[in-house]
BALOBA-1460 file (C-alpha; in Angstrom, 3 decimals):
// residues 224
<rec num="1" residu="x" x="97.465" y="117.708" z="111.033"/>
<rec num="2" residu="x" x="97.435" y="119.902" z="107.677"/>
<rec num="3" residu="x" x="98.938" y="116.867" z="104.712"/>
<rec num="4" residu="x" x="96.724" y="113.437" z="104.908"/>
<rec num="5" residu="x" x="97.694" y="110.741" z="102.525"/>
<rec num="6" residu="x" x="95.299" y="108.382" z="101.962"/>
<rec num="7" residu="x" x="96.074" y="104.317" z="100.322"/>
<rec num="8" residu="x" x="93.574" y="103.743" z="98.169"/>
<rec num="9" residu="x" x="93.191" y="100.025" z="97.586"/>
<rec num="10" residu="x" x="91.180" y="98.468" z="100.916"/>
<rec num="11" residu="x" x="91.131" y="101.347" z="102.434"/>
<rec num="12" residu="x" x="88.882" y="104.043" z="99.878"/>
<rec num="13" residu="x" x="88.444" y="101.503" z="97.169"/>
<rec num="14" residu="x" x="87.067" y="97.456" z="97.946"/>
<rec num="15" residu="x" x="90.186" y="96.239" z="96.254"/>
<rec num="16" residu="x" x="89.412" y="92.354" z="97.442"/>
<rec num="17" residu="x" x="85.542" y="92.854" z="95.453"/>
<rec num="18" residu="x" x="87.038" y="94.167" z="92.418"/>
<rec num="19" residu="x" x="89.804" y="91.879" z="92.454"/>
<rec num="20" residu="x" x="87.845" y="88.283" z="92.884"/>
<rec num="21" residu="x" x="85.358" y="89.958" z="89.839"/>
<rec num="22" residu="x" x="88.318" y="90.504" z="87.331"/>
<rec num="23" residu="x" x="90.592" y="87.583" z="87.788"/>
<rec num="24" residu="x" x="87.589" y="85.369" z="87.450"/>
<rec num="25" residu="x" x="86.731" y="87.057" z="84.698"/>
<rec num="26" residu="x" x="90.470" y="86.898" z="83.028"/>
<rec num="27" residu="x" x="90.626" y="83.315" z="83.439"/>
<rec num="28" residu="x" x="87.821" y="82.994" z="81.431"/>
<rec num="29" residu="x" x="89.453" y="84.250" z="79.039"/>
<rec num="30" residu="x" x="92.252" y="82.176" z="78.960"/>
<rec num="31" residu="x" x="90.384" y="79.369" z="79.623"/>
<rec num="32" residu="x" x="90.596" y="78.740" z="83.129"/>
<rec num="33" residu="x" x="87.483" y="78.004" z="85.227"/>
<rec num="34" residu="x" x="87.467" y="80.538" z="88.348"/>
<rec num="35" residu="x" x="86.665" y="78.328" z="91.027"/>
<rec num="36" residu="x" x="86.514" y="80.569" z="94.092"/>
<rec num="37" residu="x" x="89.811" y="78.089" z="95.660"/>
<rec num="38" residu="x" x="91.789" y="78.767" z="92.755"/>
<rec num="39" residu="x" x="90.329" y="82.910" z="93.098"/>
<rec num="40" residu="x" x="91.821" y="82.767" z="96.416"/>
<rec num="41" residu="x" x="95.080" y="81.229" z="95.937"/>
<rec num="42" residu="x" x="95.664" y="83.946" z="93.146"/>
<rec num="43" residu="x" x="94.960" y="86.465" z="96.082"/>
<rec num="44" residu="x" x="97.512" y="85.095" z="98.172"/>
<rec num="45" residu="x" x="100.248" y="84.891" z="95.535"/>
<rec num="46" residu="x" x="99.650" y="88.224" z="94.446"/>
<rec num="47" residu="x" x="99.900" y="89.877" z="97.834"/>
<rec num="48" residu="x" x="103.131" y="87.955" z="98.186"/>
<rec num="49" residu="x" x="104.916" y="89.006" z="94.878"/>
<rec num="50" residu="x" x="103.800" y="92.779" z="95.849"/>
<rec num="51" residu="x" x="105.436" y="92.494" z="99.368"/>
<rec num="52" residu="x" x="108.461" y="91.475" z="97.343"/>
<rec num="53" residu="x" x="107.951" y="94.665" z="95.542"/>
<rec num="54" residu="x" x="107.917" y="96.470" z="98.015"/>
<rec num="55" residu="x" x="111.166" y="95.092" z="99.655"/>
<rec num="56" residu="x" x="112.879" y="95.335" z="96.420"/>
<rec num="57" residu="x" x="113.192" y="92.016" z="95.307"/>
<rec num="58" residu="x" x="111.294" y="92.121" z="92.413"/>
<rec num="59" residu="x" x="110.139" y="95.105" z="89.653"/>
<rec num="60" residu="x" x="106.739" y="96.387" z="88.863"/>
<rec num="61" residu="x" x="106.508" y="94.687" z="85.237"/>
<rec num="62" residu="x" x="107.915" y="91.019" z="86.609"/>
<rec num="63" residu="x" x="105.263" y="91.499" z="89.342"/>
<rec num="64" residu="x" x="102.335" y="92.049" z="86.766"/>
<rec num="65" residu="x" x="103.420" y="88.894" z="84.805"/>
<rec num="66" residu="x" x="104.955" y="86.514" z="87.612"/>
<rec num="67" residu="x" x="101.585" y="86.279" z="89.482"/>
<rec num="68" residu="x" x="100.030" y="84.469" z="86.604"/>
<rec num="69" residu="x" x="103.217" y="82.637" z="86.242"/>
<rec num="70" residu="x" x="103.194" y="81.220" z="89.305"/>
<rec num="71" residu="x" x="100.078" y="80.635" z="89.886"/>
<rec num="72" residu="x" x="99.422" y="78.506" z="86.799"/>
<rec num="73" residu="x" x="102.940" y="76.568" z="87.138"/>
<rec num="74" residu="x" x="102.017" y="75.590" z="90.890"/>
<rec num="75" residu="x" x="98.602" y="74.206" z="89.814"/>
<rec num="76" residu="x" x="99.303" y="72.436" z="86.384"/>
<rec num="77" residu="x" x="97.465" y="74.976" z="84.362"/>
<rec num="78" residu="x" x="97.985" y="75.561" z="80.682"/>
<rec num="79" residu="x" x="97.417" y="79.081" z="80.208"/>
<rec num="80" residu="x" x="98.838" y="82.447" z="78.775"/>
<rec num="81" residu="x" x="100.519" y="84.334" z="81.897"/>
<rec num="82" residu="x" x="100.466" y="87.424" z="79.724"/>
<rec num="83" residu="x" x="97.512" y="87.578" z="78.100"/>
<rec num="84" residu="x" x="95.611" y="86.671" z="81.456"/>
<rec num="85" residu="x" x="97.508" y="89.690" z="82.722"/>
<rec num="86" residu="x" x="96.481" y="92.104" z="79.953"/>
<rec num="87" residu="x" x="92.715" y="90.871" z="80.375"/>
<rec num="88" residu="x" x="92.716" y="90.923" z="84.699"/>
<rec num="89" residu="x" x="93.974" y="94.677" z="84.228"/>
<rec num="90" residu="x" x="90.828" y="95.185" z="81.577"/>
<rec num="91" residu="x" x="88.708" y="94.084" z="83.922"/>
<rec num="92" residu="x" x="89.818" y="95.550" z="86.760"/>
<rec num="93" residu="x" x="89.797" y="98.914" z="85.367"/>
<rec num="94" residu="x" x="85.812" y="98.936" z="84.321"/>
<rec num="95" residu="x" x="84.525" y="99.134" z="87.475"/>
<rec num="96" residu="x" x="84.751" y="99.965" z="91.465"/>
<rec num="97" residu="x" x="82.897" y="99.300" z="95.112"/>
<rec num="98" residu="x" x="83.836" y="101.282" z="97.879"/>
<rec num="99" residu="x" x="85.082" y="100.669" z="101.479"/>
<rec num="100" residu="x" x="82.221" y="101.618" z="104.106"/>
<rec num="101" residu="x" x="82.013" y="104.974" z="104.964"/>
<rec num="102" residu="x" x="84.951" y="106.229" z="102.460"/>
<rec num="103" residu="x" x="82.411" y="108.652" z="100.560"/>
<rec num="104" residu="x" x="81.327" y="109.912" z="103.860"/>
<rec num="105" residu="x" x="84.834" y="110.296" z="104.967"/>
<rec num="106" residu="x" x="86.357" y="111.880" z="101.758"/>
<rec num="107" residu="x" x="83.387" y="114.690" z="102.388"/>
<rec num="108" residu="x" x="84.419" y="115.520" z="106.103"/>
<rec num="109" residu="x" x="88.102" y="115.807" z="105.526"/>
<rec num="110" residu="x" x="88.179" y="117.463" z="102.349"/>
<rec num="111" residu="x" x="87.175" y="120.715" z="103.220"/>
<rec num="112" residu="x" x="89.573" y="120.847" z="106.640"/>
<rec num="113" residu="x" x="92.768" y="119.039" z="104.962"/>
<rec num="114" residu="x" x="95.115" y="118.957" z="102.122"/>
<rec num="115" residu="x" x="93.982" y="115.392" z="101.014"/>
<rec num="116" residu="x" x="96.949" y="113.357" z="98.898"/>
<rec num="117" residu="x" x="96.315" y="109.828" z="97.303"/>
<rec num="118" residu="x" x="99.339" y="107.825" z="97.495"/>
<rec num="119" residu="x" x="99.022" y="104.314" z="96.152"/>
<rec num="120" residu="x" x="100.915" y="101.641" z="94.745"/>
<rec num="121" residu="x" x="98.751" y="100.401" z="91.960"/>
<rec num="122" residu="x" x="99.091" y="100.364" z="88.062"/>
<rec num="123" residu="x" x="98.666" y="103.619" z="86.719"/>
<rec num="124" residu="x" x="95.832" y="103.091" z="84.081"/>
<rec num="125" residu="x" x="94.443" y="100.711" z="86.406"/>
<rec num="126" residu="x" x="94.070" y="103.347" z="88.982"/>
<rec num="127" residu="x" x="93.111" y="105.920" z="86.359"/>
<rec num="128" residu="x" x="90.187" y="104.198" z="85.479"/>
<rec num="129" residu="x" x="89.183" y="103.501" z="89.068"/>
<rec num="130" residu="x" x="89.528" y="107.054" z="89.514"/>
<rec num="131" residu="x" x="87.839" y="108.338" z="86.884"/>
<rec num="132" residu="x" x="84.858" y="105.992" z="87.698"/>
<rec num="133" residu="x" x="84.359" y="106.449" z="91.455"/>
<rec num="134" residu="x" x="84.331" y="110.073" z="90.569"/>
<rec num="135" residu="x" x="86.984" y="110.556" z="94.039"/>
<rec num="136" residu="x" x="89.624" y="112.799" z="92.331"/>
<rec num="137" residu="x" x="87.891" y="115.540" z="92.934"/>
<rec num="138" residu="x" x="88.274" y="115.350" z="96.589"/>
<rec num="139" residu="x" x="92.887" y="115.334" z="96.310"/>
<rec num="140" residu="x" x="95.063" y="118.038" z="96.117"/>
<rec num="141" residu="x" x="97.334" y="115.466" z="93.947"/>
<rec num="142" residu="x" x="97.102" y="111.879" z="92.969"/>
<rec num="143" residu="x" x="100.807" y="109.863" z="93.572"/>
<rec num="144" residu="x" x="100.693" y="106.652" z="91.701"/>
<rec num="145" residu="x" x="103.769" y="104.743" z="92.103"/>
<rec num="146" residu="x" x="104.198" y="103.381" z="88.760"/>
<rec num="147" residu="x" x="104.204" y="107.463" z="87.476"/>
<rec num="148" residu="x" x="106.427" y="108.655" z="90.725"/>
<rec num="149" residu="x" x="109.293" y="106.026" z="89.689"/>
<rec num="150" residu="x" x="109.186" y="104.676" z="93.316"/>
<rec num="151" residu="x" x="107.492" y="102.427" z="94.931"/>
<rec num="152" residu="x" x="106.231" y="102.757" z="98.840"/>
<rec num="153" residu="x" x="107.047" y="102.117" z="101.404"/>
<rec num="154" residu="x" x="110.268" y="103.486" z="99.760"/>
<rec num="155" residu="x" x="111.491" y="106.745" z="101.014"/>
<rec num="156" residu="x" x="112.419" y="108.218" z="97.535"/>
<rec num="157" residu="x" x="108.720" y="107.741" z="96.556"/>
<rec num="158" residu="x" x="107.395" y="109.943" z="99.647"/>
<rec num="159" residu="x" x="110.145" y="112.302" z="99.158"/>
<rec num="160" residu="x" x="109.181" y="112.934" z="95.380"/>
<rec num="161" residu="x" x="105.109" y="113.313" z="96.923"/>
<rec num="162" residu="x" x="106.727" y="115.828" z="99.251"/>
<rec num="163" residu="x" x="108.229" y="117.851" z="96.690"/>
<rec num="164" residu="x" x="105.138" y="118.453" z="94.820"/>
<rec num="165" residu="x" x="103.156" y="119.755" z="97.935"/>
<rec num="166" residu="x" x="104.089" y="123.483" z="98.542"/>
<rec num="167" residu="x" x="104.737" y="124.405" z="102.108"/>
<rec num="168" residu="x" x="105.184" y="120.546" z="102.769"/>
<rec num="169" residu="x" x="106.472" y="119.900" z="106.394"/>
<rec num="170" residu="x" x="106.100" y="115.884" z="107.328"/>
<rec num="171" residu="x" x="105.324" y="116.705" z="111.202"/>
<rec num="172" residu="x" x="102.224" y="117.689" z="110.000"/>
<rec num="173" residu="x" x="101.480" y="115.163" z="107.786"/>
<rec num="174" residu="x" x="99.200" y="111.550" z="108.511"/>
<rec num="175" residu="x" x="99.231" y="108.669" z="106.228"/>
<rec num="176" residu="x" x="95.952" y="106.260" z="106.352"/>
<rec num="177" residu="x" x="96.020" y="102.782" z="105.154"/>
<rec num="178" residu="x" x="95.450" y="99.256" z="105.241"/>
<rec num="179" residu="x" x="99.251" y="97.784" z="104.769"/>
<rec num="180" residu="x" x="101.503" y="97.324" z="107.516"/>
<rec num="181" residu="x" x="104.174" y="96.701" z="104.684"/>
<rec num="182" residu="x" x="103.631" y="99.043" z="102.395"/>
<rec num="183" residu="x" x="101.198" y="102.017" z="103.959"/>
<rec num="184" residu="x" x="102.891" y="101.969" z="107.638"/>
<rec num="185" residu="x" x="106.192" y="101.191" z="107.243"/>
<rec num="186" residu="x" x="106.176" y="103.972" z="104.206"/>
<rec num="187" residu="x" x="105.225" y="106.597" z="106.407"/>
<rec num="188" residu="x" x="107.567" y="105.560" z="109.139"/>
<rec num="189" residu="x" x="110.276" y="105.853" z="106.271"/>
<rec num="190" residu="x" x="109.398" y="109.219" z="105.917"/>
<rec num="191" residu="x" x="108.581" y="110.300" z="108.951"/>
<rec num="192" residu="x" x="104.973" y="110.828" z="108.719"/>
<rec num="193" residu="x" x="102.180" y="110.009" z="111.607"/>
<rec num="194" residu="x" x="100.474" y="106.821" z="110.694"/>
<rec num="195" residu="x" x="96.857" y="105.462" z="111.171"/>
<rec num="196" residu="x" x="96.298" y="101.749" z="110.356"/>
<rec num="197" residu="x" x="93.309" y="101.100" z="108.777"/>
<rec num="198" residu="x" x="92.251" y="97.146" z="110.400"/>
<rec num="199" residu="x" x="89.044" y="96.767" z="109.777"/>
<rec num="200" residu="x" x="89.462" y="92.234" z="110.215"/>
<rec num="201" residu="x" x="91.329" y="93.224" z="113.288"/>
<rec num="202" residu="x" x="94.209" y="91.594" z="111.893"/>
<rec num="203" residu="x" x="97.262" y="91.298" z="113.984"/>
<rec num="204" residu="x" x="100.560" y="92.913" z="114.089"/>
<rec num="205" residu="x" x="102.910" y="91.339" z="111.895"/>
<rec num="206" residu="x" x="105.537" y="93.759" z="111.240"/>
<rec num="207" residu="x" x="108.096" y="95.905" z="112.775"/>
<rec num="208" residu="x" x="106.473" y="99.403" z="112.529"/>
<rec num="209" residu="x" x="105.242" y="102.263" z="114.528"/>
<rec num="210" residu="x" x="101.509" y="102.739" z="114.475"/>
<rec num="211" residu="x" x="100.335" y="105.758" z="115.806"/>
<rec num="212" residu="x" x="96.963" y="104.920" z="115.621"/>
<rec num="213" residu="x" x="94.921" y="101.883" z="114.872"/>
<rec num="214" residu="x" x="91.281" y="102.003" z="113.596"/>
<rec num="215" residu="x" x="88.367" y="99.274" z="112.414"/>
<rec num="216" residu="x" x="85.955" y="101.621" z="110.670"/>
<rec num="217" residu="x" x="86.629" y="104.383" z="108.068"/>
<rec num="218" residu="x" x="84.497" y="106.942" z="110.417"/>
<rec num="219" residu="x" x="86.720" y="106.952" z="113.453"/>
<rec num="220" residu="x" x="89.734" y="108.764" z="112.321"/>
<rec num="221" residu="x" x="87.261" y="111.966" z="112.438"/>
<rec num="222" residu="x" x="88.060" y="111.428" z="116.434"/>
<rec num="223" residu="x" x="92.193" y="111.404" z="115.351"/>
<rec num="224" residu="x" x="92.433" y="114.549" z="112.799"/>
């Protein structure tokens, strides 16, 4: 392997931490308590309305706002779906907690690989989180979906990755993350190896070829 692409949210970056700590904090703001029932059901309705991103049902900006939507219509709450959006993506930009083992694992493969971060994220959102955790130095590019005009698992946003990348051939090319949906199923779209990142040793759900499956950040130095 020469190109490794590597998801960034739950798989480099605690996504789940940083989430519960913002959305709690945004409903504050509108003037919802956070109870951690009402943090979780906002967890599950906002990984459903980005799978229906990702399968085309829905766009980026309707995603953003519909989560709040939803989730206040379903439980009676009287609150600004907007606003609590513009605060959650405040909040969620300030700070950042790291998977396991990611820092470790950015330093072994940096110096033997072309690293790529490809992830599906809000662009200032992930700017921030960038610029915080101090990781950029460790990619040859940074693919944000929202700046790529293409969402993965798409093909068209992989192909527009690829075309940055000089010398860019995808048989040598790995893609690491933690969605079946989005991470696997992308880089079976375009034709990339894939590594499944499982650390709850969650169970196949999806139609997709995994090449390889690992629980812990530090075993795909036994894979590249």
């Amino acid at each position: 392997m020469e190109f490794v692409f590597l998801d960034l949210d739950d798989t480099i970056l605690d996504f789940h931490q940083a989430e519960a700590i913002a959305v709690a904090k945004a409903f504050r703001g509108v003037g919802v308590e956070p109870k951690p029932a009402l943090i979780a059901r906002y967890s599950q309705v906002n990984k459903r309305h980005w799978q229906m991103l990702e399968r085309g049902e829905l766009t980026r900006e309707q995603v953003l706002v519909q989560r709040f939507a939803c989730l206040f219509a379903e439980t009676g709450l009287k609150a600004d779906p907007v606003a609590c959006k513009t605060l959650y993506e405040d909040y969620l930009s300030m700070g950042h907690y790291f998977i396991p083992g990611a820092v470790e694992l950015l330093e072994y493969l940096a110096p033997k690989y072309r690293l790529y971060l490809a992830s599906n994220g809000t662009a200032r959102v992930q700017a921030a989180r960038l610029d915080s955790s101090g990781i950029r130095r460790y990619f040859s590019d940074i693919f944000i979906s929202q700046e790529m005009g293409a969402d993965k698992p798409g093909a068209v946003f992989f192909q527009r990755c690829f075309a940055r990348i000089p010398g860019f051939s995808p048989d040598r090319g790995i893609i690491i993350g933690d969605s079946l949906t989005s991470d696997i199923r992308g880089g079976n779209n375009a034709g990339l190896k894939t590594c499944w990142f499982n650390p709850h040793f969650q169970p196949v759900t999806e139609d997709v070829k995994i090449d390889w499956e690992i629980h812990a950040l530090g075993e795909l130095k036994g894979i590249l």
